[in-house]
N, C-alpha and C positions, 0 to 999 in steps of 0.2 A: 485486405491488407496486401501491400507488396510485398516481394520475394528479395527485395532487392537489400543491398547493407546497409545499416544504418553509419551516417557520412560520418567522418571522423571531427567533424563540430561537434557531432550529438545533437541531441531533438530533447527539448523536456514536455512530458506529458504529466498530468494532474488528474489525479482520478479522485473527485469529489463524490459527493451523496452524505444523507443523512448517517446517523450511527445505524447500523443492522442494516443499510441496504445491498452488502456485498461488494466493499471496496476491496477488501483485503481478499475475496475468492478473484476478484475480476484480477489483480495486483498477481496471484498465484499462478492463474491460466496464463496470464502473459509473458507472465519471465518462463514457466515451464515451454512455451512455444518459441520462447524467443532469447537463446539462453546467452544473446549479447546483450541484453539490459540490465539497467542494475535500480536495485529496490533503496528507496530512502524513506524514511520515517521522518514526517513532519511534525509539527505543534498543534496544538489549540491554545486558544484565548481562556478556556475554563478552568475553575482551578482539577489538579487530580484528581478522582476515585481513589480508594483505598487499595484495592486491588492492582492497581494501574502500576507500571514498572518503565521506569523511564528509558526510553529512546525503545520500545516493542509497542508493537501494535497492540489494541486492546482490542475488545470483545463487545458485542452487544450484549453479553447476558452477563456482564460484570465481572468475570473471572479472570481477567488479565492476560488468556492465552486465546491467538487469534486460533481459529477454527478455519 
């Protein structure tokens, strides 16, 4: 990765994968190293989880709090 600033356009990056592959640890490392980014919480197409809490990240072991 560069050193360099990120442009005042902004850049949008997408970090997809399946549920439990570690979207939301890779989403952590990056803002903790890059503390000009900023975190958004997307959608799904599926209905909610029970546990599930609108606009936070869920969980792969179903408890509603990202890990």
């Amino acid at each position: 990765m560069s050193s360099s600033p990120v442009p005042m356009g902004g850049i949008f990056v997408a970090v997809t994968g399946p549920s439990g592959s570690g979207k939301t640890s890779v989403c952590k490392a990056l803002l903790a190293g890059f503390p000009q980014l900023r975190f958004s919480v997307s959608l799904t197409t599926r209905p909610p989880r029970p546990s599930e809490v609108d606009g936070e990240p869920s969980s792969a072991s179903g408890s509603g709090a990202a890990t």
